[in-house]
C-alpha positions in Angstrom: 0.0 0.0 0.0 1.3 3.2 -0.7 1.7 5.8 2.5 1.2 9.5 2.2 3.7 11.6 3.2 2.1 15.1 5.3 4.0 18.6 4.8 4.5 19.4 8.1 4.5 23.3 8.2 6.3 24.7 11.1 5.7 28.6 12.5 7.8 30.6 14.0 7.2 30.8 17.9 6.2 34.0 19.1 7.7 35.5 21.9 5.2 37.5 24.9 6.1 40.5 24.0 5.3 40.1 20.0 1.8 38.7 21.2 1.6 41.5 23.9 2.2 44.1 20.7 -0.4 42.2 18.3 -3.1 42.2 20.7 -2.5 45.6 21.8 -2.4 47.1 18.8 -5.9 47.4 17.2 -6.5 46.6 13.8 -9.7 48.6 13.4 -9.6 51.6 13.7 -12.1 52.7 17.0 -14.9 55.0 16.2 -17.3 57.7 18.8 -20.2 57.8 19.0 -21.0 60.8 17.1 -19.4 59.1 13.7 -21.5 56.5 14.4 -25.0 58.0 14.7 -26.8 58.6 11.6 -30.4 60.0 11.9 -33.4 58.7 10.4 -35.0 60.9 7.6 -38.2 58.6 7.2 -39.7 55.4 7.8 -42.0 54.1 4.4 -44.8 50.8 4.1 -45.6 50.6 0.5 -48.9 48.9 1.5 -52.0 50.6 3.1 -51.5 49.8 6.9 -55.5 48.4 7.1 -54.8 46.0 4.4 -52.2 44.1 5.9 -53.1 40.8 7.4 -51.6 41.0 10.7 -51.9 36.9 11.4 -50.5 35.4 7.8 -48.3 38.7 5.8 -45.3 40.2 5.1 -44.4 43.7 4.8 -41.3 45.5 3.5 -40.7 48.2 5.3 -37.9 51.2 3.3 -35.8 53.5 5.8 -34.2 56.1 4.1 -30.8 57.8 6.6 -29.5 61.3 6.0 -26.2 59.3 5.0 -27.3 58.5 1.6 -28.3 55.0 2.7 -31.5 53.1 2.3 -32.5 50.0 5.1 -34.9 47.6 3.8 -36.4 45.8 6.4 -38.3 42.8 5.7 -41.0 41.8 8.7 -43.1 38.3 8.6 -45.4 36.8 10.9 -44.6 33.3 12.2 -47.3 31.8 10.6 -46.0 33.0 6.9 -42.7 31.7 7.9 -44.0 28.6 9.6 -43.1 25.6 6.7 
């Protein structure tokens, strides 16, 4: 039977100090609050709120930021989602 021979890759051992500078050093960059916090210009149901069957439906629901960015938010009931 013919054996298999693994490549046996070996790393280089870091020292404390190299894993002390790694983990101590952060790789993205931290943000505040205020960069963060976008406001909401408007919150939009493209279907008439009475005609929405609140026990078996789906609704999209469109949320438009004052960052240029639209949310599209897609709500179901469980019994839609129930197989």
């Amino acid at each position: 039977m013919p054996t298999s021979k693994l490549k046996v890759t070996q790393f280089p051992v870091k020292t404390q100090n190299q894993i002390e500078r790694v983990i101590s050093k952060p790789t993205v960059p931290i943000l505040s609050l205020k960069e963060i916090v976008v406001k909401i210009i408007d919150i939009n149901i493209l279907e008439k709120l009475d005609s929405i069957d609140i026990v078996n439906a789906t609704v999209d629901v469109f949320v438009p930021l004052d960052d240029g960015y639209t949310y599209t938010l897609h709500f179901a009931t469980p019994k839609y989602v129930k197989f």
